[in-house]
N, C-alpha and C positions, 0 to 999 in steps of 0.2 A: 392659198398658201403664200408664205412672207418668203423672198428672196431668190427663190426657183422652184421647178415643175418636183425637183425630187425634196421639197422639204418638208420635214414634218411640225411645219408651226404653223398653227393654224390662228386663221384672225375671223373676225365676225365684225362685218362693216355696220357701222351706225347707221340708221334706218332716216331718221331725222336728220333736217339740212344743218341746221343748227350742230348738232353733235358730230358730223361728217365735216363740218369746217373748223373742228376746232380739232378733230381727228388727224384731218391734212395738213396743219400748222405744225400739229407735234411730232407729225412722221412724213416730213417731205421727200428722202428717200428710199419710202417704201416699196416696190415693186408687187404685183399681186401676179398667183401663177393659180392657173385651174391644175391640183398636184397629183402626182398620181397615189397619194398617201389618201385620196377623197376619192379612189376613182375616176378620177378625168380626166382629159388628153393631154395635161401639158403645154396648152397653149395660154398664152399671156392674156390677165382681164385687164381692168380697167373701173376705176369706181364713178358711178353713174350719180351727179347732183340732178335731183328733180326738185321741185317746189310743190307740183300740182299730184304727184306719186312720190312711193315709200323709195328713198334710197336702194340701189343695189350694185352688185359683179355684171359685167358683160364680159363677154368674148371681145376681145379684139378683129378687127375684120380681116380675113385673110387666112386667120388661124386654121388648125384642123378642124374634121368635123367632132361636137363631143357627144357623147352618148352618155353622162351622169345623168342618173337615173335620179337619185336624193342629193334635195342640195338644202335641204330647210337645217337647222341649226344643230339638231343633232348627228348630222352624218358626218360630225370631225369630233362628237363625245371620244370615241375611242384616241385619237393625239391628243385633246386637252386632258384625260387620265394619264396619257400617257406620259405630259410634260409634269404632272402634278407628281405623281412619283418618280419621275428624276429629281424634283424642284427639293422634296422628303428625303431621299437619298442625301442628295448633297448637305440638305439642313442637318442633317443627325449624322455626316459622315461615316454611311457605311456602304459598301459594295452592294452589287444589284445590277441582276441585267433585264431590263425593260422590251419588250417587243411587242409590238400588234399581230393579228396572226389573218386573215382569210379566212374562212366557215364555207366560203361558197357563194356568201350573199354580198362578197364586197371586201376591202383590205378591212373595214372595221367590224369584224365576226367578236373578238376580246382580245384582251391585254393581260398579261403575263408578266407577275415580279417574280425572278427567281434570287432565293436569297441561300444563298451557298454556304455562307457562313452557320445559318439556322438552319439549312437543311429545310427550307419550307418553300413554296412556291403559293403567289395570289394569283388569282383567275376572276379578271372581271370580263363576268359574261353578257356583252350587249345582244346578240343573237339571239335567235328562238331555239333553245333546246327541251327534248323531249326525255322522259328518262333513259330509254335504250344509250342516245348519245350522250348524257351525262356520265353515265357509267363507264362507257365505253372509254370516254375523254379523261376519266377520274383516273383509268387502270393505266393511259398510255403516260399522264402527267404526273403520277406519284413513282417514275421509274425508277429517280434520282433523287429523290427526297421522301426524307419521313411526312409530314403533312404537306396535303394540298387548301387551304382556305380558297372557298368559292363566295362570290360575291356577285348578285342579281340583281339587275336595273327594273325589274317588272316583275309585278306579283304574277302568279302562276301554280299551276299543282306543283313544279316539282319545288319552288317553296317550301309547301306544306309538307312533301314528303320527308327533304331535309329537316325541316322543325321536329317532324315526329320522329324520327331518327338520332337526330343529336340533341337535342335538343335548346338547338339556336341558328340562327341564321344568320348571314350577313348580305345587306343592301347596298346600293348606290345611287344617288342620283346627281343631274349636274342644271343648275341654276347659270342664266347670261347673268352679266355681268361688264355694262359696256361691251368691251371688243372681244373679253373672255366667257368662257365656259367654267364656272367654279364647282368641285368637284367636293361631295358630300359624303358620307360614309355612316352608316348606323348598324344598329346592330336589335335582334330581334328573338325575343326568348320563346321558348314551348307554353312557359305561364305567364307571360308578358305581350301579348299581340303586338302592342304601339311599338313604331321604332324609334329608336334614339337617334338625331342625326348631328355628325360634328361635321367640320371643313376637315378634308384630309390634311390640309396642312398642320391641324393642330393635335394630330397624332403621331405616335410614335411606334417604329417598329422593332419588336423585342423578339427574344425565342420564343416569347409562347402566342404573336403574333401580333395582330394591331392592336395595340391600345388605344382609348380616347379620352376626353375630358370625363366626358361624363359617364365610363363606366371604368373602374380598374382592367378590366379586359373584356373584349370584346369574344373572346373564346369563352364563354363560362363553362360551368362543369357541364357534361353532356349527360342530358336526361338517358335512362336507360330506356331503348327504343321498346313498344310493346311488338309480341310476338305475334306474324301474321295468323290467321284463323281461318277453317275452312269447316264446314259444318257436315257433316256423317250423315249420308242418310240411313235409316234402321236403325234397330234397336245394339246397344252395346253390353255385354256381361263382362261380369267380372267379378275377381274375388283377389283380395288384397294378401298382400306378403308383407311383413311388418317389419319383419328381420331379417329381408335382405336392401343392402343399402343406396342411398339413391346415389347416384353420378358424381363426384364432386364437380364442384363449379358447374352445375348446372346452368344450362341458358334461357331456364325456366323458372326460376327462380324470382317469385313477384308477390308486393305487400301484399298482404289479404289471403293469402295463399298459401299451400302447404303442398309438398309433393312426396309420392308413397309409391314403392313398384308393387305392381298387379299384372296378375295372367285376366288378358284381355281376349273377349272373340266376339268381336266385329260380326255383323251379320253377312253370313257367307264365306265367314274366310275362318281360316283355323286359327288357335290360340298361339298367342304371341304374349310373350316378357315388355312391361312397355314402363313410363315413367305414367303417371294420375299426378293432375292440379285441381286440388280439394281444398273447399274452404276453410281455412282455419279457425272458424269460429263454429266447426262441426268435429265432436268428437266421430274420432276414428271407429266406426263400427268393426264386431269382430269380424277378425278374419277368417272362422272355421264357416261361414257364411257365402251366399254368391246373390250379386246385387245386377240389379240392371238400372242403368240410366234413364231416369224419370223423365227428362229432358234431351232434344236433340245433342248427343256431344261435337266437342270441338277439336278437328286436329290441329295443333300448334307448334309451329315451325320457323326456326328463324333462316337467314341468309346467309350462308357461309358457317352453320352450326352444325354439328351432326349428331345425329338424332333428332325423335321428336319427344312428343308428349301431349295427355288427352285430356281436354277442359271438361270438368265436371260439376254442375251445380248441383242439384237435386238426384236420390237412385234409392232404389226400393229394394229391399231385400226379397227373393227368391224363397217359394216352401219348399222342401223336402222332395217335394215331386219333381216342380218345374226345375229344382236346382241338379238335379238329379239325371235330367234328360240332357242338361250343357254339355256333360262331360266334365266339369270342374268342381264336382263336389261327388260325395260318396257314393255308396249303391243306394237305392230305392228302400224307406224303412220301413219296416213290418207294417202290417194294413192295423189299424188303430182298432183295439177290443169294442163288441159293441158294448154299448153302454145301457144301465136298466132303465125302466123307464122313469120318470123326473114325478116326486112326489106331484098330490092335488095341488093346482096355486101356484107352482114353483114350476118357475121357467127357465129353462136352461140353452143355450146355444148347442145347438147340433153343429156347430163350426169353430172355426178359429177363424177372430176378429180379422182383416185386414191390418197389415204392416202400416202405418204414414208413412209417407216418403222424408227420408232428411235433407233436407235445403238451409242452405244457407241465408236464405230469406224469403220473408212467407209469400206467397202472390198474391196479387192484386186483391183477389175477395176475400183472403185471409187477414189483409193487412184491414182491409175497410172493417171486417169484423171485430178485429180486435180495437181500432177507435172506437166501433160503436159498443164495448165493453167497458172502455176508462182505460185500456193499454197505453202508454204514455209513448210516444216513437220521438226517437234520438231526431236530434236535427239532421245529421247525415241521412235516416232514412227516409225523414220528411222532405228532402231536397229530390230522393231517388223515385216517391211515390208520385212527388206531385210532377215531376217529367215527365213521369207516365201515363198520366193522367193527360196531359198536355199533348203527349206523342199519340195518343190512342184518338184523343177526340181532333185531331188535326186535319187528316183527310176530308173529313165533314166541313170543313171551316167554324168548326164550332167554339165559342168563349167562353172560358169560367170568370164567375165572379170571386172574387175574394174572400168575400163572408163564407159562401159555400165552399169554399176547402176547409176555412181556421172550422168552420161547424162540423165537417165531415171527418178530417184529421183531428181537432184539436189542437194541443202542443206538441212541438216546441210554435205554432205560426199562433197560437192565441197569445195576446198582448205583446208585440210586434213593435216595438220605435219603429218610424220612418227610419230609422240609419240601419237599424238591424234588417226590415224587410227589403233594405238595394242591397245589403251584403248577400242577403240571403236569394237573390232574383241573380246576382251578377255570377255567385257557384252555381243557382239554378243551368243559365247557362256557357259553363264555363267549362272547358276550354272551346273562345266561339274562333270556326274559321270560315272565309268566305262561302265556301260550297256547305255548312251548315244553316239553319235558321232561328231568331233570336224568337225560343219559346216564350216569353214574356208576351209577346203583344197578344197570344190568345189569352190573356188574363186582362181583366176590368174592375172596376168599383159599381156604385151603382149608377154612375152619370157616364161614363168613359172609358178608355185608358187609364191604366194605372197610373196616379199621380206622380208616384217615380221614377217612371216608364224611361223620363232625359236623363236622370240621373245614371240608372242603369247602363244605359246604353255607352253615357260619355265615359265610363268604368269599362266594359266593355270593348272599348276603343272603337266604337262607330264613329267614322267619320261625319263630323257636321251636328253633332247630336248636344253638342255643348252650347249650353246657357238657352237651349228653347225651354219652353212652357209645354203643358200637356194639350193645351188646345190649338196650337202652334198647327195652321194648315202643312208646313212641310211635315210637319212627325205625324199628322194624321193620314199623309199620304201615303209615307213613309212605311208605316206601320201596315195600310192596305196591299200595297206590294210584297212586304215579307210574311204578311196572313197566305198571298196567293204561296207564297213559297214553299212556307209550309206546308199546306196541302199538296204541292207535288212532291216534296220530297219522301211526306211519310204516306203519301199513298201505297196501294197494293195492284199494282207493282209501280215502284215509285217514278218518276217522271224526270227529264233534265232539266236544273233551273236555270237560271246566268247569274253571275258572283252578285254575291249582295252591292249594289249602290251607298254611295253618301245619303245622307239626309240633306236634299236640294231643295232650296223653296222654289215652289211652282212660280212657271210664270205668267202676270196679272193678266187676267180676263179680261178686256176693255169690253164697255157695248159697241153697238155701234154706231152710235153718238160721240161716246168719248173717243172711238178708234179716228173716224172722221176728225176730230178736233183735233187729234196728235199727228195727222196727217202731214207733214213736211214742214213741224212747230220746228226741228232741229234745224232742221236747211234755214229756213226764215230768220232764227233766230244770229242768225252767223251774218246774214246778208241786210239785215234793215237797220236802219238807223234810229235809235232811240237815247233818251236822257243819260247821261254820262254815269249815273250810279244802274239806273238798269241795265246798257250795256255791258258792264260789266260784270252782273249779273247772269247775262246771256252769252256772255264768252264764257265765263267757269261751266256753265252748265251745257254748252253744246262740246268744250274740251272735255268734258269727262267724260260723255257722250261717246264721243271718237276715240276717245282710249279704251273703254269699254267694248265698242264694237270690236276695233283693231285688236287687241287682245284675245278677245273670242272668236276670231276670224283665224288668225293666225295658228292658235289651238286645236281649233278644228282641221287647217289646213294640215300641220303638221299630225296630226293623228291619221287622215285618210294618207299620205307618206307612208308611214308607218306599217297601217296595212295595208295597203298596195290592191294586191286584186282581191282579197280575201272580205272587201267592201264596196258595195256596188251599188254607186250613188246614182238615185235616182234624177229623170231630169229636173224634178223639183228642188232636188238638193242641189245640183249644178246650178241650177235659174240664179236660186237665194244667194250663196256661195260670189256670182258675178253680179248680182246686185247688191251685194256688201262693199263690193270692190268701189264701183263707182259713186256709189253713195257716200264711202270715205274720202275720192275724189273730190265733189261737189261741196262737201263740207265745211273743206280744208279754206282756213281765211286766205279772204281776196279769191276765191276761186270764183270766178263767173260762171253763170247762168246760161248754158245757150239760147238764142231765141231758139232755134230749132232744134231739139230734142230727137234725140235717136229713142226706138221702144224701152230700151234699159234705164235712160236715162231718164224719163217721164217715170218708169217705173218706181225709181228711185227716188224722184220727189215726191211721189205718192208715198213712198213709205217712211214711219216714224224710226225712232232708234228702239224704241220699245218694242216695234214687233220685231225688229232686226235681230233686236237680242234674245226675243220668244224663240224664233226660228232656227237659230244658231242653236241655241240649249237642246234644241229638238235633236239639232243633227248631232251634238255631243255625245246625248243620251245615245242614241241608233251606234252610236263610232264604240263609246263602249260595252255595250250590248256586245257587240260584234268582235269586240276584243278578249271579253270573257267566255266567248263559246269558241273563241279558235286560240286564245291561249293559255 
C-alpha cells in the first residue's frame, strides 16, 4: 500500500528493471506499507532492484512478523474495485458509499456500492460462494433497498442458476496495467452465452443500474425463470373440470402450454382439486371421461409461489370399468347384451378397440414412421428428433453420419446451405452451458467432423473455436474430450464431468532427436556470439521465449494461490514449477553460466523453452480440472 499501513491504495511494482526505474523517477516520494487493507502486518517494504530476478516488495528488517498468506496480484482486486467506483462516482457526481467487507477468507471477501439515491446496492463478489450463502447474503443485503445487482469474477453453478432465473448475469474481471489493476464489467444473457466486457470507467450508473457502451443496459428484461420439476412415481388419474377457473396470474403459466383444474388421485393418496399443464396443441378431451397419465407426470413448483401444479404430456382415457373403480366417475354400466352370432365371412370384434394415448408429440418410433411414410416434420421438430437421436446413441459413444439422418428424416434437413445447416446445429444445441455437452460432435460426414463443426461452435461461444479448420489437431482433440463427456453425461446413471475446456492446441511432440537438438538451443542462443543480423535474430527469438515462459509461469503460479489446498501439486509439478524459475534466471542477457552447476541448474540447461512450455500447459490444464470440480 502507498503512504501507510492503513491505506487503501494499492500499487503493483514493476517486475522489470527497466520499468521500476523509470517507476522510482516518477514517484520519489512514495512510501510502500505491507497494509492491513491486503492482510498484512503493517510493517514497511521496500522495493527490491534485481537484474538477474523479477523485481519485488520485501519487508524491511526489524519489522513484525507477517503471516499474508496471498500476495500474487489479485489479492488487492477488491481496493483497485474499490478505487474504480469512487474514481465513477466522482466522474458522474453522484453519492455512494463504497466498502470492502471480510467473507472469512480475508478483508477482500467483496465490495459493496450502495446507492441511496436509486435505492440499489452492487455486490461484487471476489469470494467463493455457494447458493445457501448467496441467498442468505441476497435476504441480509436487499434490507434497505429495492434491488440488489450481483456481479461474479468466476464462472460457477451459481452463475448458471442466476441466468436461469433472471435471465442475465452480470461479470467482472480486472486486467494489470503497469502499477494498476483495470477494472472490466460485462454483462451476460440466458440466450447470449459470450459476455460483453467494457472498462468500468466507461459506464454509467442510472436507476435501472449499470449501463455500458456496448449495451443500452446491462439489466435486460428478465427471462421468466422455468419452474422446478420433480417426477411422480406411479400412475396419476384424473378427470378434468372445464368450468371452473384456473388461478389468475398463475405462476405456471408457459409458451406451449395451457392450464385446466382437474380432480387428481395420485397413486396412494385421495383425490385432490389441483391446477394440469397440457399442451396446447392437444384438444381438450371431454371431461365426462377419467384419463390416466401415459407418461411419468411432473410436479411443478416454483420458489416463493404458492401452489403447485402437474406437468402432463401424454394420458389415455380410462373404460367404463377401470373409470369406475377410481371413484371419479359413475357407477359400473350395465354388462353389455350378448351379441348374435356374426354372419359366414364376416368378422367382427368381440371387443372395443384400444383408446391411443393423446400426446402432444409422437415418439421416437412414431415419428421415424411417419418420415418413412412422406410425413414432412417442421423444422422445430427436426431439431427435437435429431437431439434425441444424439442423446440416445451417446452413452455408447456412437456417431451419426449426416446423409443418414436427411435419409431417415427427410425435410426440413434435405437441401441444407452450409448457412442454414450452422443455424440449424447451433439451436440444435442451444441454450449450451458449461456442465452441458456440444451434441454436434457426435455427428460426421463421410471423411470426419462436420465441416461446420468451428463454425458452430465459435456461434456457440466456445472458447478458442474461431477461425480453425475441421482438420485442425486442437478441434479434433477437442471434440474427443467432449465425445468423452457426452457419454457420461447421458449415461444411466449419468457420471460427473468437469466444465467444458477451451479449444487448446496441443503441445508439439518432438522425437527424440528433435527434443535432443532443442536441448538448451534457448540458453545458447542468449549466450554466443554470432553475425550481427543473426544475433539479432536470436535475441527476438530467446525474448519471446522468456516472455512466454514468464507468463505462463506466473498464471499458473497465481492459479495454485487461488486454490490453495484444494490442489495438491505433485513433486513433479514442484520440480518443473523451480525449474522454470531458474531457467528464467539463466536466460536473462548477460546472465552468466556457472562452471559449477547446482542439480537445478544443469537441469535447466538441459531443458528447451518448448518443453517448459509443454509442461506448464499440463499443469494449467490439472489447475483447471481442479477448479471446475470444487467450483
Amino acid at each position: 500500500m502507498i503512504g501507510n499501513a492503513s491505506s487503501d491504495h494499492p500499487v503493483i511494482l514493476p517486475m522489470e528493471v527497466a520499468e521500476l526505474e523509470v517507476w522510482r523517477r516518477r514517484h520519489p516520494n512514495y512510501t510502500y506499507w505491507c497494509g492491513y487493507e491486503l492482510g498484512g502486518c503493517g510493517g514497511r517494504l521496500m522495493d527490491r532492484l534485481y537484474h538477474d530476478k523479477v523485481c519485488h516488495f520485501a519487508h524491511v528488517a526489524g519489522g513484525p512478523t507477517c503471516g499474508r498468506a496471498a500476495t500474487g496480484e489479485s489479492s488487492a482486486d477488491h481496493l483497485f474495485i474499490k478505487r474504480g467506483l469512487r474514481n465513477l462516482l466522482r466522474k458522474q457526481g453522484q453519492r455512494g458509499d463504497v466498502r470492502t467487507h471480510d467473507l472469512g477468507s480475508g478483508p477482500g471477501g467483496a465490495v459493496d456500492l450502495h446507492l441511496p439515491a436509486t435505492r440499489r446496492r452492487l455486490r461484487f463478489q471476489l469470494s467463493r460462494l455457494d447458493y445457501r450463502g448467496w441467498r442468505s447474503a441476497n435476504l441480509a443485503l436487499g434490507g434497505d433497498v429495492d434491488e440488489v445487482d450481483w456481479l461474479f469474477g468466476s464462472d460457477g453453478p451459481l452463475i448458471e442458476e442466476l441466468l436461469a432465473r433472471n435471465g442475465y448475469g452480470l461479470r467482472f474481471r480486472l486486467e494489470t496495467v503497469g502499477g494498476e489493476r483495470r477494472v472490466y464489467v460485462g454483462t451476460q444473457t440466458y440466450d447470449e452465452p459470450s459476455v460483453r466486457w467494457d472498462p468500468l470507467e466507461d459506464c454509467q450508473i442510472e436507476r435501472a443500474g449499470l449501463l455500458t457502451p456496448a449495451a443500452e443496459a446491462l439489466r435486460v428484461p428478465a427471462q421468466r425463470p422455468e419452474p422446478f420439476a420433480f417426477r411422480l412415481d406411479g400412475p396419476v388419474i384424473f378427470t378434468l373440470d372445464k368450468e371452473a377457473p384456473v388461478p389468475v396470474d398463475s405462476p405456471f403459466v408457459a409458451e406451449g402450454r395451457r392450464l385446466v383444474m382437474a380432480d387428481v388421485k395420485p397413486l396412494g393418496s385421495p383425490v385432490v382439486r389441483a391446477v394440469l399443464s397440457l399442451p396446447d396443441d392437444t384438444a381438450l378431451p371431454p371431461a365426462r371421461h377419467v384419463y390416466r397419465a401415459a407418461d411419468r407426470a411432473r410436479l411443478l413448483v416454483r420458489e416463493g409461489a404458492d401452489g403447485w401444479a402437474l406437468h402432463l404430456d401424454r394420458f389415455v382415457r380410462l373404460n367404463a370399468h377401470e373409470a369406475a373403480r377410481t371413484g371419479l366417475a359413475g357407477m359400473l354400466p350395465e354388462p353389455p347384451e350378448r351379441q348374435s352370432a356374426p354372419a359366414p365371412r364376416t368378422r367382427q370384434p368381440n371387443h372395443q378397440p384400444p383408446v391411443a394415448p393423446m400426446r402432444c408429440q409422437p415418439p421416437a418410433a412414431d415419428q421415424k414412421q411417419r418420415a418413412k411414410k412422406g410425413v414432412t416434420l417442421t423444422r422445430d421438430q427436426a431439431i427435437v428428433r435429431v437431439r434425441e437421436i444424439l442423446r440416445a446413441s451417446a452413452p455408447r459413444g456412437r456417431t451419426h453420419r449426416w446423409s443418414a439422418l436427411v435419409a431417415q428424416l427427410g425435410e426440413p434437413l434435405t437441401h441444407m446451405s452450409v448457412s442454414e445447416r450452422i443455424d440449424f446445429l447451433v439451436e440444435l444445441d442451444s441454450p449450451l452451458w458449461d456442465t452441458k455437452a456440444v451434441l454436434s460432435v457426435l455427428l460426421r460426414d463421410d471423411v470426419g467432423l462436420m465441416p461446420c463443426l468451428p463454425a458452430v461452435l465459435a456461434k456457440l461461444g466456445v472458447r478458442g473455436a474461431e477461425g480453425l479448420s475441421v482438420d485442425s489437431p486442437a478441434l479434433r482433440s477437442w471434440a474427443n474430450q467432449e465425445r468423452e463427456r457426452a457419454i457420461a453425461l447421458y449415461a444411466s446413471p449419468s457420471r460427473a464431468v468437469p466444465r467444458r475446456q477451451p479449444v487448446i492446441s496441443p503441445a508439439p511432440e518432438l522425437t527424440a532427436q528433435q527434443q535432443w537438438r532443442e536441448v538448451g538451443a534457448s540458453i545458447r542462443r542468449v549466450q554466443q556470439h554470432k553475425p550481427k543480423q543473426d544475433r539479432i535474430k536470436g535475441r527476438d527469438s530467446a525474448a519471446e521465449e522468456r516472455r512466454q515462459v514468464r507468463e505462463l509461469l506466473n498464471r499458473v503460479e497465481k492459479r495454485m494461490s487461488v486454490l490453495g489446498g484444494a490442489f495438491k501439486a505433485s513433486k513433479q509439478t514442484r520440480r518443473t514449477l523451480r525449474v522454470a524459475r531458474v531457467w528464467l534466471t539463466l536466460a536473462t542477457p548477460g546472465s552468466p553460466i556457472p562452471a559449477k552447476r547446482s542439480p537445478m541448474e544443469a537441469q535447466a540447461l538441459r531443458t528447451s523453452a518448448a518443453e517448459l512450455l509443454a509442461e506448464l500447459h499440463g499443469i494449467a490444464t490439472a489447475l483447471a480440472a481442479t477448479k471446475a470440480k470444487y467450483w
